[in-house]
C-alpha positions, -999 to +999 in steps of 0.1 A: +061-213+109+085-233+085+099-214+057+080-238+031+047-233+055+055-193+048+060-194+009+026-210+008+008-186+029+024-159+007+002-156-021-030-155+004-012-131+023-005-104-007-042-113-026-054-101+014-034-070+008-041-062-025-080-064-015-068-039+010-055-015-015-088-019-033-107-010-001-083+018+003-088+029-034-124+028-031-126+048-004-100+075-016-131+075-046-162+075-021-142+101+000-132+120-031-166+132-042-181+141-011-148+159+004-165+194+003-197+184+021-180+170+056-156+192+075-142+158+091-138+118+082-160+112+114-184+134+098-180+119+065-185+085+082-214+094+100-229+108+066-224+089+037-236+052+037-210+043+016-182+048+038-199+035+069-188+000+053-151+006+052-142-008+088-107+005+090-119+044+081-128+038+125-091+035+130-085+070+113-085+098+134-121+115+133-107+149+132-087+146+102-105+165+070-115+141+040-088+164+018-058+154+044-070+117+046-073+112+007-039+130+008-022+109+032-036+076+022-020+082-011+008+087+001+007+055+025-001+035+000+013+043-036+040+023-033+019-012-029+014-022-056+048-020-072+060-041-036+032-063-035+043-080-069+088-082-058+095-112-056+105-107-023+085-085-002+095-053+022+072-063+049+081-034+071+080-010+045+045-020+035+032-015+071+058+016+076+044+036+055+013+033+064+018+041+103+040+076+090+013+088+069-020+079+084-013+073+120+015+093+126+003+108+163-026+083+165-008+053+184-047+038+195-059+042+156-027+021+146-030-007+169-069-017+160-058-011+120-027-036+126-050-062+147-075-060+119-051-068+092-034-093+112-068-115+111-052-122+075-022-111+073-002-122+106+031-103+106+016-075+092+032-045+112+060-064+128+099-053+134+092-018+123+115+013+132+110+033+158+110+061+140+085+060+112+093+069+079+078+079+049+081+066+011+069+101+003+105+108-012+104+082-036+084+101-061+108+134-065+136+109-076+153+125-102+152+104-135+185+089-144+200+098-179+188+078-207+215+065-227+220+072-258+212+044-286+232+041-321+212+030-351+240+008-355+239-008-321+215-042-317+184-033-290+194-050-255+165-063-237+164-056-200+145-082-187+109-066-163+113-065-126+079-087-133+092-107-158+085-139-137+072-137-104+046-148-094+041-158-133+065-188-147+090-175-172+074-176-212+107-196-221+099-227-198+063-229-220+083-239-248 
């Protein structure tokens, strides 16, 4: 595929992911208030209708307990959103941490999730590490120091990480 054939697959490609995160979301929900009734996700599966429609919840290990899977798919995918809207995006990282927190000793589970979301998303899962590894961290970042501001001094505007992609920039409207 030519680059130009890539950057307009691209919006397709993160709109199929973020419907993903919203599948994922709703599940984490469905999953959420029924956790204490089902000792497993197979269970869970087998028992409430309205996870039987969440195709990828098959890929999951049907051992796992509803706590640990809402658990672990948070932690797979908290950091989507934020990468789905760079400009650029961390294809490995998306899939990477999904296959460290969800399918860490489940090699079968991880193959039928990445050919499912391959159907829409075709190098979904591609060029990854070896070694899986998790974004986990990323939310004990210590906050850096905020400077401090004199009354005196004119406000600097640092410009969003969002402040034009995927959106034109408000200036060119003018």
């Amino acid at each position: 595929m030519t680059k130009q054939e890539t950057a307009k697959q691209d919006p397709w490609e993160r709109r199929a992911l973020l419907l993903h995160l919203g599948d994922v979301l709703e599940t984490v929900f469905c999953l959420s208030q029924c956790a204490d009734e089902y000792a497993s996700i197979g269970d869970a599966v087998k028992g409430n209708d309205a996870l039987a429609g969440f195709s990828w919840l098959a890929f999951i290990d049907e051992r796992m307990t509803p706590r640990d899977f809402i658990r672990r798919a948070s932690g797979a995918f908290f950091v989507w959103p934020k990468a789905l809207l760079d400009e650029t995006l961390n294809r490995p990282m998306l899939a990477n941490t999904v296959r460290h927190d969800l399918f860490a000793d489940n090699a079968k589970g991880w193959n039928a999730y990445v050919e499912e979301r391959r159907r829409e998303v075709p190098w979904f899962g591609e060029d990854l590490p070896q070694l899986a590894k998790s974004a986990a961290p990323a939310h004990e970042a210590k906050p850096s120091p905020t400077p401090q501001k004199h009354k005196d001094e004119p406000a600097t505007d640092t410009p969003s990480r969002y402040s034009t992609w995927p959106w034109p920039d408000k200036s060119d409207d003018a």
